[in-house]
KOLDO-817407 format. One record per residue: residue in three letters; z, y, x of N, C-alpha, C in turn. Coordinates in steps of 0.05 Angstrom, whole numbers, padded with zeros to 5 digits, always signed. Layout:
# KOLDO-817407
ALAZYXZYXZYX;...
This chain:
# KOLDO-817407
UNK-00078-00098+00219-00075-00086+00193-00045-00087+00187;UNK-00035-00064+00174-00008-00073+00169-00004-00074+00143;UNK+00019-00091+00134+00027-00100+00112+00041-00086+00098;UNK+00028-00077+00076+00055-00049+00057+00063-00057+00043;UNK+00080-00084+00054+00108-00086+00055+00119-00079+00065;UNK+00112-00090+00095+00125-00076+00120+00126-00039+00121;UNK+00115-00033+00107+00106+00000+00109+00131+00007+00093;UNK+00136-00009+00073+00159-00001+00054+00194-00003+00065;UNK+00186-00023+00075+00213-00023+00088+00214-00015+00112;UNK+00191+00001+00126+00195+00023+00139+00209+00048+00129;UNK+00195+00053+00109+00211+00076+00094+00231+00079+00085;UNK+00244+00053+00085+00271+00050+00071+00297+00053+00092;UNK+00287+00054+00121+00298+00046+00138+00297+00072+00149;UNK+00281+00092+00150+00268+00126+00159+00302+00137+00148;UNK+00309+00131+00119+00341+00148+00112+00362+00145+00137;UNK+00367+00113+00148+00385+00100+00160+00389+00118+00182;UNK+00361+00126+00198+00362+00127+00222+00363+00156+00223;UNK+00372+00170+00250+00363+00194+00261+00335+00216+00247;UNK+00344+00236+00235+00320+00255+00224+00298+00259+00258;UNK+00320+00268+00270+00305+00293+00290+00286+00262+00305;UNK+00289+00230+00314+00284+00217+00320+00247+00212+00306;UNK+00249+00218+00278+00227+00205+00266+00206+00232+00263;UNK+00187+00228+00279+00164+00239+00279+00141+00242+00259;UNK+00140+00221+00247+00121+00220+00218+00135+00233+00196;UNK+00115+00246+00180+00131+00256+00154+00125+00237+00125;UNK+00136+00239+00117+00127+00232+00085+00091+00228+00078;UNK+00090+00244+00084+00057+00245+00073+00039+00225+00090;UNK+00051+00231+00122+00028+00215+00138+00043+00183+00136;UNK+00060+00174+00123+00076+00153+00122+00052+00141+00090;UNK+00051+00156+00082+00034+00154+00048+00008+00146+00050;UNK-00001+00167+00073-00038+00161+00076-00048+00141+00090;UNK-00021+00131+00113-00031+00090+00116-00027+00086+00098;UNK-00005+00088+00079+00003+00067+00064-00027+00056+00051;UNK-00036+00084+00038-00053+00086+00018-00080+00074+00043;UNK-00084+00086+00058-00106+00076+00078-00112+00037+00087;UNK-00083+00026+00079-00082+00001+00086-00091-00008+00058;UNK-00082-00001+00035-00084-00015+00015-00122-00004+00006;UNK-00129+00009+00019-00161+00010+00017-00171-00012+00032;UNK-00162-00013+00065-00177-00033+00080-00173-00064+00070;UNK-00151-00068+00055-00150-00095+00040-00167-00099+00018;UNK-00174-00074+00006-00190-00077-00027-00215-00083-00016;UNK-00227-00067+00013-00249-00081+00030-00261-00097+00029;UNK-00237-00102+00048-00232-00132+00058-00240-00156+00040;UNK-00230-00147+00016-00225-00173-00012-00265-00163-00018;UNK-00268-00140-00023-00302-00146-00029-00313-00150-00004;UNK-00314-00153+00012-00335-00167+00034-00330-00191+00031;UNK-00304-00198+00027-00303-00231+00026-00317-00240+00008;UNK-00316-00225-00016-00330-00236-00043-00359-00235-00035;UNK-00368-00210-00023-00405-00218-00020-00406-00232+00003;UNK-00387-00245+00017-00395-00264+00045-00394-00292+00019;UNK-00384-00285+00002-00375-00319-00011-00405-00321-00027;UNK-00408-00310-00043-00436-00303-00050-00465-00310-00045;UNK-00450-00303-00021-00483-00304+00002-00483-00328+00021;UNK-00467-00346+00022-00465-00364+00034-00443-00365+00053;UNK-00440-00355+00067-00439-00341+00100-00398-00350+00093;UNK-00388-00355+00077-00365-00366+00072-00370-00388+00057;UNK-00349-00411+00064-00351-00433+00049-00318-00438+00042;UNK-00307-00430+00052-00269-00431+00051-00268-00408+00026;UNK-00268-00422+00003-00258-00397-00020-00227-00399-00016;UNK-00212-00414-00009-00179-00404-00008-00174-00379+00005;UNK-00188-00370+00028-00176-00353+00050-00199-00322+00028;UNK-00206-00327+00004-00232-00303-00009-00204-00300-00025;UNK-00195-00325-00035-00173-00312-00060-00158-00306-00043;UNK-00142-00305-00024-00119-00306-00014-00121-00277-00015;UNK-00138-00264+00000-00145-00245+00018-00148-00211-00019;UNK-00161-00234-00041-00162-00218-00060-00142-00214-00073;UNK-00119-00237-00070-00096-00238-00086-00078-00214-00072;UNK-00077-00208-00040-00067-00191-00028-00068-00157-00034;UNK-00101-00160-00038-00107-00133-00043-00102-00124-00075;UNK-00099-00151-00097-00087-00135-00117-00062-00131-00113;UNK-00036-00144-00105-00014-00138-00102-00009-00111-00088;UNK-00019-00107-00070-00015-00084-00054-00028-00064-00072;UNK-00054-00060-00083-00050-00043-00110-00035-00039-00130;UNK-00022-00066-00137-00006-00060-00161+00021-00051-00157;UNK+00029-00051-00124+00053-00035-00116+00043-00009-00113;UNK+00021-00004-00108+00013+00026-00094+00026+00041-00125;UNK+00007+00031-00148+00005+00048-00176+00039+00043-00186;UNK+00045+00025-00177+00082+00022-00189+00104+00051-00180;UNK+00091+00046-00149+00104+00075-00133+00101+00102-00134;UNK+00079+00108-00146+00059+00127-00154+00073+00132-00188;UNK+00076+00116-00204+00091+00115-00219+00120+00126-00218;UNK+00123+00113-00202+00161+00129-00200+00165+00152-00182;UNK+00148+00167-00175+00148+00184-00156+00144+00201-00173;UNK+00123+00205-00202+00111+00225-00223+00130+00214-00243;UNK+00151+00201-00240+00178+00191-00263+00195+00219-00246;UNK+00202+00216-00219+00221+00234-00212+00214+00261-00221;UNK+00195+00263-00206+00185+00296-00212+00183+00306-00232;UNK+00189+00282-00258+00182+00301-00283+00215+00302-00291;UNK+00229+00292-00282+00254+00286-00286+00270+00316-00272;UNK+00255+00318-00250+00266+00341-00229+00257+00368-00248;UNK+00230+00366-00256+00225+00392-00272+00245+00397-00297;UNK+00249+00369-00305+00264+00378-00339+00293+00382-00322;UNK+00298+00387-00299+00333+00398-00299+00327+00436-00306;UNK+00357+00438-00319+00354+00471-00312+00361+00482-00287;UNK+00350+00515-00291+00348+00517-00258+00378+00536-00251;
C-alpha cells in the first residue's frame, strides 16, 4: 500500500525532474492517490468489524490503522480544497 505522503512528495519532486522522463500524468498520479486513501478507509472498517467480532483483540493496531485513514482523508479534502481555490482564482483573471 502506499503512503500519500509518499505520493505527495512524489509530486512535488515530478516539477524537479525531466518532463519527457515522467510517464504518469496528473490525473493517473490523483486516482492512486485517491485509490489509496479508499483502501485505507477499508482497511480502518474491516478492522473495526474484525474488532467487533472478536477475531481482533490488539485495539492499538484498529486505531492506528483508523487514525491513518482519517488523516489521509483529511489531506485528500485539504488538496481538493486548494485545487477548486486555484481554479476559481484562474477563472476570476481577465482574459
Amino acid at each position: 500500500m502506499i503512503n500519500p505522503i509518499s505520493q505527495i512528495s512524489a509530486v512535488g519532486s515530478v516539477g524537479t525532474s525531466n518532463a519527457t522522463s515522467n510517464t504518469s500524468s496528473f490525473g493517473d498520479i490523483l486516482k492512486t492517490a485517491i485509490s489509496d486513501v479508499n483502501n485505507l478507509q477499508l482497511k480502518a472498517q474491516q478492522d473495526d468489524q474484525m474488532l467487533v467480532t472478536g477475531d481482533i483483540n490488539d485495539i492499538h493496531n484498529v486505531m492506528i490503522d483508523a487514525t491513518k485513514a482519517d488523516i489521509a482523508l483529511e489531506l485528500t479534502i485539504q488538496i481538493k480544497n486548494k485545487i477548486l481555490d486555484a481554479y476559481q482564482e484562474i477563472m476570476r483573471m481577465p482574459v
